[in-house]
Structures are given as structure tokens and as C-alpha cells.
N, C-alpha and C positions, 0 to 999 in steps of 0.2 A: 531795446532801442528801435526804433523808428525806424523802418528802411522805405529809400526814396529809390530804390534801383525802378527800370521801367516796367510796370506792370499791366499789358493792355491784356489781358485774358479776357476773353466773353467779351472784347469787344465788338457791338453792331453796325456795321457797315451797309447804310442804304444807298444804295447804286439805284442813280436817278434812270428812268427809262423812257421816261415822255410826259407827257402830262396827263396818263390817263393808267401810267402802268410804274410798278419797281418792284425793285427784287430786294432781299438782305441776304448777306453773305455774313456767317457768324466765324470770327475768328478767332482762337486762341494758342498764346502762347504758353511755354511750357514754365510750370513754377517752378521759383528756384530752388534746386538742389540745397540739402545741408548745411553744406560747405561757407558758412561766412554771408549766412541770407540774414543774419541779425545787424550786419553792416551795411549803413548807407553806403548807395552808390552812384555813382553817375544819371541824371536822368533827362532823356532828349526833350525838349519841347514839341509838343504838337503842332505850333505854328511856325510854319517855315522862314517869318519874317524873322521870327527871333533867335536863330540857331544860332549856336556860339560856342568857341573854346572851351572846356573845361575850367576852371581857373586852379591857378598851384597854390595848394596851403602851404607849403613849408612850414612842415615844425620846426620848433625849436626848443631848447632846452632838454629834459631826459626824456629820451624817444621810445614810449613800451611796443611792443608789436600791433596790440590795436590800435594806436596810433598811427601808425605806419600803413597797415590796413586801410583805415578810414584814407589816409588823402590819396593811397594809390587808386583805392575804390573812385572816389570822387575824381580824381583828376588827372586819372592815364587819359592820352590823347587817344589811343587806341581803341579802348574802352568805349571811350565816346560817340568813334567812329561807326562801331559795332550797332551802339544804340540809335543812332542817325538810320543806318541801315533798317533797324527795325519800321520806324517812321517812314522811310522810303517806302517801304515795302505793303504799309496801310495806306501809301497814296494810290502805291500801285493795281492792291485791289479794288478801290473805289475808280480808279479809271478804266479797270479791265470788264465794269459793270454796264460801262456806259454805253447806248445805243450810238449809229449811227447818227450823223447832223442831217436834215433834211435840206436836199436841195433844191433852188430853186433858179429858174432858167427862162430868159425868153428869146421868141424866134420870130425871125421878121420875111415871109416870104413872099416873092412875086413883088419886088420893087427894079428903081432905076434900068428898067427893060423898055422895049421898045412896043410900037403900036400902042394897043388895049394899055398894056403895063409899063406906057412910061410914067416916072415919078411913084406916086404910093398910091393913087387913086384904086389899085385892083391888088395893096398890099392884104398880107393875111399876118394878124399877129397875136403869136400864141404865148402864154404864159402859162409855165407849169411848174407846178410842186412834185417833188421826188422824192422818196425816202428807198433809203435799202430794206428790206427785210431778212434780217439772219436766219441763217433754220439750219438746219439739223444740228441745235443743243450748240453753238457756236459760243453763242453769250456765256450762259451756262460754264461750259468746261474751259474758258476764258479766267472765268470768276475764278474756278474753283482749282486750275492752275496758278493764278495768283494770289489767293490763300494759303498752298500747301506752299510755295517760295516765302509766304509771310511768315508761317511754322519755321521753316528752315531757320531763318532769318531771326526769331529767339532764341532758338538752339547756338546761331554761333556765337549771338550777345554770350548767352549759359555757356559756354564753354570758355567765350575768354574772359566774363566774369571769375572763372572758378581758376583760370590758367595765371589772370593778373593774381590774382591771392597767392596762388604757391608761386610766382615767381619772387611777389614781394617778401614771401616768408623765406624763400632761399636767402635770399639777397639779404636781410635780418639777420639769418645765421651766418652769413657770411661775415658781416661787420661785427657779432659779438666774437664770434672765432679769431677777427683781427685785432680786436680790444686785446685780448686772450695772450693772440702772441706779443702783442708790446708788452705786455704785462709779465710775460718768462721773459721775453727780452731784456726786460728791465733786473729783474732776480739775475740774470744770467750777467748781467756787467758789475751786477753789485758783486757777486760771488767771485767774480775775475778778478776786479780792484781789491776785495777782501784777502786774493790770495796773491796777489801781486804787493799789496804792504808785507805781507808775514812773510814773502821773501823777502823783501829787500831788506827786513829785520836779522834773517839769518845770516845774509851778507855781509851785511854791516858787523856782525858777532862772528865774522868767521869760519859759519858754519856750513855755506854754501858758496859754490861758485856765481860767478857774473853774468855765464852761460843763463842760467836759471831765473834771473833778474827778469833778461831780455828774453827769454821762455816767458816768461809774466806778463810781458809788457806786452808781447805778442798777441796773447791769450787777448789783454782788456782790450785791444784795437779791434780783435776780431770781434770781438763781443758790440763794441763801438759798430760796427759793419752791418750786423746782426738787429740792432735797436733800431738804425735807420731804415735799411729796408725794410721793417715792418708797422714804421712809422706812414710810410710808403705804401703799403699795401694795405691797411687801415684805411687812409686816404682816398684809394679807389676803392673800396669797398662800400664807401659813403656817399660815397661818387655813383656808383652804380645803383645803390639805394633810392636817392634822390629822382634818378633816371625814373622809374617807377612812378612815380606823381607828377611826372612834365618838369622835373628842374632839373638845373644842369651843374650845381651846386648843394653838398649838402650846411644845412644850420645847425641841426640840432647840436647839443653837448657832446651826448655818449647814446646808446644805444642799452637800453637794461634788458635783461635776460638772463635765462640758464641756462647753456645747453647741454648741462647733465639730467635737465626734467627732461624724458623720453619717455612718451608712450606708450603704453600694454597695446599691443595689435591685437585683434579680436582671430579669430581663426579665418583659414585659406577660404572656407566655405563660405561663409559671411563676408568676407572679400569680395569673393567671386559674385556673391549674390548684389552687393550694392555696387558693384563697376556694371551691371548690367541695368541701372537705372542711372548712368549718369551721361553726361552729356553726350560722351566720344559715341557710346551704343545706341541710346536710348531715342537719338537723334536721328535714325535710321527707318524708323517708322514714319516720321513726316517724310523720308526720303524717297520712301517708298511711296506715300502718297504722291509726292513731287511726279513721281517717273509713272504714273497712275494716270496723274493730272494731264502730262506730256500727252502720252498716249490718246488720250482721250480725244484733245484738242485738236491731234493731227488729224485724228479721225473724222471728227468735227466738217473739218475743213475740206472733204470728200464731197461733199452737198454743195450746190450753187447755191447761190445767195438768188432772191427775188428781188428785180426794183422794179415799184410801183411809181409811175409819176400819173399824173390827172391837170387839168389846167383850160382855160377859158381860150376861145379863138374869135379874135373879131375880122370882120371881113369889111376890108374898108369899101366895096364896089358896092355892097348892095345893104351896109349897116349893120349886118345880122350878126347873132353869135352865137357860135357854137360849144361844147365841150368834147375835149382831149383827152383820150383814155391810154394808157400805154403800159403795156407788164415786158419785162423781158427776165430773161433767162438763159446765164451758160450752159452750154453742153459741157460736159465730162468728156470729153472724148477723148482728148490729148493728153492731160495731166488730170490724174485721179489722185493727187499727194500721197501715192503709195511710198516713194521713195522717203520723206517726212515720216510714214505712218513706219517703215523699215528702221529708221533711225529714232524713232521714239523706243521700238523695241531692243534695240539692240543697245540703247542708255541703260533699262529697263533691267534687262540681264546683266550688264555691267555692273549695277549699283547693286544687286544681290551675292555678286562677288566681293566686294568692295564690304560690304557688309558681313560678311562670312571671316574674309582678312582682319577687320579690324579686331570682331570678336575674341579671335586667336590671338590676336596678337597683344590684344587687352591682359586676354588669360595668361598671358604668357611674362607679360610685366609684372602685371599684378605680383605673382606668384616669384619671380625674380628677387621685385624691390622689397616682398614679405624679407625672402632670405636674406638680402643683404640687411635690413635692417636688426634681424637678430642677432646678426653675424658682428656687426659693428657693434652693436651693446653691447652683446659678452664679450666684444676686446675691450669696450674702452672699461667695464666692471672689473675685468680681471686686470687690467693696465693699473686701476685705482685702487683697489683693494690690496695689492700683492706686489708689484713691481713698481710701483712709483716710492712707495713707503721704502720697501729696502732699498731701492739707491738710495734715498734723502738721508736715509741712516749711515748708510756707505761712504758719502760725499761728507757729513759730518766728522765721522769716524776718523777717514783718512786726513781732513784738515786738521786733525788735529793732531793726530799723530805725525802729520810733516812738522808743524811748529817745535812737538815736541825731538825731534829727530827720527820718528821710526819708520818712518813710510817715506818715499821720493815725491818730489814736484809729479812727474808723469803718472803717476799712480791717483794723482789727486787732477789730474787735469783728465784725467782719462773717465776716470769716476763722472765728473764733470759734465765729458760731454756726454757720456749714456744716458744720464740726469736728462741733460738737454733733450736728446732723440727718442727717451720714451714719452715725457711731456709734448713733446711733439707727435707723437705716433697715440697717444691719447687723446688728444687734441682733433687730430683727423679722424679717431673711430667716431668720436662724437659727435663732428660735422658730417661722416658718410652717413651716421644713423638717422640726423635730424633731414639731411636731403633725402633719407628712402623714407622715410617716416611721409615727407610731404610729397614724393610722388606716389605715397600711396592714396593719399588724399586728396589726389587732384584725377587719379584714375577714379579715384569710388565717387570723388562729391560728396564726401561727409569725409567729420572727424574721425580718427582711429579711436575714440573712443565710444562709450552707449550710444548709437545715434538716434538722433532724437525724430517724433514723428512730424 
């Protein structure tokens, strides 16, 4: 598939200088990461006449997750906003190229005075061209400041490219898990009502109290209680899906899925090794250029600048005309932008802290959301292979032997609800597994499985 996400790498930026000089600043952003680069995505225009909304697909009908994918790709507002920023920030380096405007000034002196000098007869009037001249590397670490902000600036696109995915994937599992529970919910009232007739059959025969009836009835009302609030919670779950590609309403039917397919994690090492080229780390090195770039610039900014102006002088007394030459030059004396050049360094060493934390704290998710997510497969295997099967047998068993008289109502309602709370507590290993399963894929930027080159 085609991907439209924004891809200005190696783009050349000529930064006009005058009409006799230009510079190119080479810019590039970083490619996309693994993680869902086979999906279109969002893409800003280059001309700023055209900027525009995202537009919302809303799907509709049965919603697979790359479905899902594709319009949050295309049409989070966020996202978009991210990509705009990358765009600002190539306007930013073509204007931080640009020279000085030249000025141009005229003076009129030795008028409306007295004797010799009344009126203009013994005026002087001079017209002159200015231009600034930048120097010490101003232009330069100008540029190459607003370059390393333009790195940045794909980096955060990459990161909430990869952040929109796993949020839409959470959000994914969260509405099949709500399908899930209407779906016991549903078993759970038929099994209520199934055992609410076969009382009331006893009753009727004699063989049960009335107590027991209204035991039953209880049971299906709760059950009743049980199917709506998850009718309810389904509902927002669709709702927050939706959220994801800019609507505020979901369409679709149903949402298809599995979420007993869980993926084989590769080992801690290989972990570790692909969270260190993904956005949260990897991003650190334009940052470091950034706080490079800083530096520079403040420094830069130590040197006065030169203005040249030159210009003609006519002299109205005697017709003649001369030329005007003019250099000037600040003194340093006062203000050297030490205090700038102080706080460039001190960003400088910040961001090498800031970069050491995050690292750590990567390692330390990483290596977390590994465990939890093994930790929830073997519950929810061992939920499904061994403790879901013997209740279903147990709940069986006992219904029938209440019918037949050998077992009590509360032995079967009881049976019942276990039924219910391990289906529920399997239910949740498999949602904890599939949310660490995707925070681990949002820490690396790639799949949990082969990743590919």
C-alpha cells in the first residue's frame, strides 16, 4: 500500500541572499519507523493557501483494525496538526536564510534657515543605500538552528504518527472486549431465564419452595442489569474509537477481531535494541543538534554586525555633486550576549539529562510491559484451557441435577456466578495482554514480531 504520510527528507532549501549570492541548507527528516509506515497517513500541503482539516471517513459496516488505522491515520486532527508544524518549520528555515533588506534613506540639509540659508538655495541633499552586513557566521548558525528545530519537528510528527496507532489499536481492543462482554452478558441472562423456568417447574410439582421462584427471578433481573450496562459500555467504547479519526459518533456495525491472536514477544534484548531507534530515543540526537545549533547562534551574536551605506549628495549653491560613504560599527562594550551564550549552555546540559532519563525510563517500560504481557497470556491460557471448561461442566452438571432434585438452587446459582467471574477475569488477561503487547510497540516502533528492514 501506498503511503501518503509527509515525507520531505533531502529536501533543498535555497535561501535567497541577494542577487549575487545564496546559500542551501539541506534538510532531512527522519523515516518512518516500522510501526504502520505501510499505512497512509495524513499529508500537509506545501502551499499555505491550501491548508485544511483533515476530513472524517467514517466507516461503516464491519470495522477490521486496518480500517480503523487507515482513517485515524488520515484524519486525527492532531496528527494533522503535527504535519502543519513540520511545514512551518521548512518555512522557518527558508526565512532564517535570508539576508538583511537594504535600506534606503534621504537627507536634506541646510534648508529654511536664515541669511545665505534661507529657503533651499544653499540645501545639500543626500541619498543613500544601506545594507547590514552579518558576520561572525550569524546567517550560518541562523540556518542551521532552524534546520535542527525542522529535525525536531519530524520527530514529533514520528512519534505521534506511532502514538495515534497504538492509541487507535487500544481503543480497537477495547470495543471487541465490549462486544465480548454483551456477548456473556447475553449467555448470562439466557442461563438465568433457563434456570428461572426449571424452577418455576419445581414449584408448580411441589418440589420447591416460592422463596426459590423469587430466588430466580432475582437472579434474571440481575442478569437484565448486567446486559444493559454493557450495552452501555460497548457504546462508549465506539464512541472513543470514533474519537480517533475526528468524529464524535461511531457508524460502523461491529468491530472484527480476536483478541486471543497474541503475539510471540521477541526477547528483552531485541527490545531494548529497537526502543533505541524509535522515536521517544532516537529523537535525541536532532536534540542535541537543536542545543548545538542554540549555542552556536548565541555565540554568533558576540560580533557586531557592519552597516555599509554609500549614496550621492547634490549641493544645491553651487550644482556640484558629491558621494557619501558611511561604515559604522558597535562596540561590545556593554553587552557581549554572554548571559544568552550562559543559557544556551545550561539548555545544553539540561537536554543531556533529559536524554539519559528518558533512556532509563524507556528500559524500564520496556522491560515492565514485556512482563506484564506474559504474565496476562499465561492467565488468560491457563483461564481457557483448565478453569473455564470445568465450571461450563460444573454449571451443566448442577443444572441438572437441580431439575432432577439432587443439587439446590444456590449450588447452581453459585456455580453460575464463578462461570460469570472467570469469563470475566479471562476476558481482562486478554485485554491486559493486548494493551502491553501494544505498549510495547509504541515504545520500539515496530511490530512484536520479525521486524522487517
Amino acid at each position: 500500500m501506498r503511503r501518503f504520510a509527509p515525507r520531505w527528507s533531502g529536501l533543498a532549501l535555497a535561501l535567497c541572499a541577494g542577487p549575487a549570492a545564496s546559500v542551501q541548507a539541506q534538510t532531512a527528516l527522519p523515516e518512518p519507523r516500522p510501526l504502520g509506515r505501510e499505512l497512509p497517513a495524513f499529508e500537509a500541503s506545501a502551499d499555505p493557501a491550501q491548508a485544511a482539516v483533515p476530513a472524517t471517513l467514517d466507516p461503516d459496516g464491519v470495522l477490521s483494525l486496518s480500517d480503523a488505522l487507515t482513517a485515524a491515520l488520515l484524519g486525527n486532527p492532531d496528527l494533522a496538526a503535527h504535519a502543519y508544524e513540520v511545514r512551518a518549520q521548512e518555512a522557518a528555515v527558508l526565512q532564517a536564510g535570508r539576508v538583511p533588506n537594504p535600506k534606503l534613506s534621504m537627507e536634506v540639509e541646510d534648508v529654511l534657515g536664515s541669511g545665505d540659508f534661507r529657503g533651499v538655495r544653499e540645501s545639500q541633499t543626500t541619498i543613500q543605500l544601506g545594507q547590514l552586513v552579518e558576520l561572525g557566521g550569524k546567517r550560518a548558525a541562523r540556518v542551521r538552528l532552524a534546520a535542527a528545530e525542522h529535525g525536531l519537528a519530524g520527530w514529533s510528527y514520528e512519534a505521534r504518527r506511532i502514538a495515534v496507532f497504538s492509541e487507535t489499536v487500544d481503543a480497537f481492543v477495547e470495543v471487541l472486549a465490549a462486544q465480548e462482554r454483551r456477548r456473556l452478558a447475553g449467555e448470562a441472562l439466557a442461563l438465568a431465564e433457563a434456570m428461572r423456568r426449571a424452577t418455576a417447574r419445581r414449584v408448580e410439582a411441589g418440589l420447591a419452595s416460592p422463596a426459590e421462584e423469587i430466588r430466580a427471578g432475582v437472579a434474571v433481573d440481575g442478569a437484565v442489569v448486567e446486559r444493559e450496562h454493557a450495552e452501555h459500555e460497548l457504546e462508549t467504547a465506539r464512541t472513543q474509537l470514533a474519537v480517533r479519526w475526528g468524529g464524535t459518533d461511531a457508524h460502523f456495525e461491529r468491530a472484527s477481531g480476536d483478541l486471543a491472536d497474541l503475539p510471540d514477544p521477541p526477547p528483552l534484548a531485541e527490545l531494548q535494541r529497537r526502543a533505541a531507534r524509535s522515536p521517544e530515543l532516537a529523537r535525541w540526537t536532532a536534540e542535541r543538534e537543536s542545543r548545538d545549533a542554540a549555542l552556536a547562534s548565541a555565540r554568533s551574536e558576540r560580533v557586531p554586525d557592519l552597516t555599509l551605506t554609500a549614496g550621492p549628495r547634490y549641493l544645491a549653491g553651487s550644482g556640484d555633486t558629491t558621494i557619501v560613504i558611511d561604515a559604522s560599527l558597535p562596540i561590545p562594550l556593554w553587552n557581549r550576549n554572554e548571559d544568552a551564550i550562559a543559557e544556551a549552555r545550561f539548555r545544553r546540559s539540561k537536554a543531556t539529562l533529559e536524554e539519559r532519563t528518558a533512556a532509563v525510563r524507556v528500559a524500564t517500560e520496556v522491560s515492565t510491559a514485556l512482563t506484564a504481557l506474559r504474565a496476562a497470556a499465561e492467565e488468560a491460557e491457563l483461564l481457557r484451557t483448565r478453569v473455564l471448561p470445568g465450571i461450563e461442566r460444573s454449571v451443566t452438571v448442577l443444572q441438572r441435577g437441580y431439575e432432577e432434585g439432587r443439587h439446590s438452587q444456590l449450588e447452581v446459582l453459585e456455580s453460575m456466578r464463578r462461570q460469570l467471574e472467570a469469563q470475566e477475569q479471562h476476558l481482562r488477561a486478554l485485554v491486559e495482554a493486548q494493551h502491553a503487547a501494544q505498549k510495547l510497540e509504541r515504545l520500539t516502533g515496530a511490530p512484536l514480531g520479525e521486524e522487517k528492514p
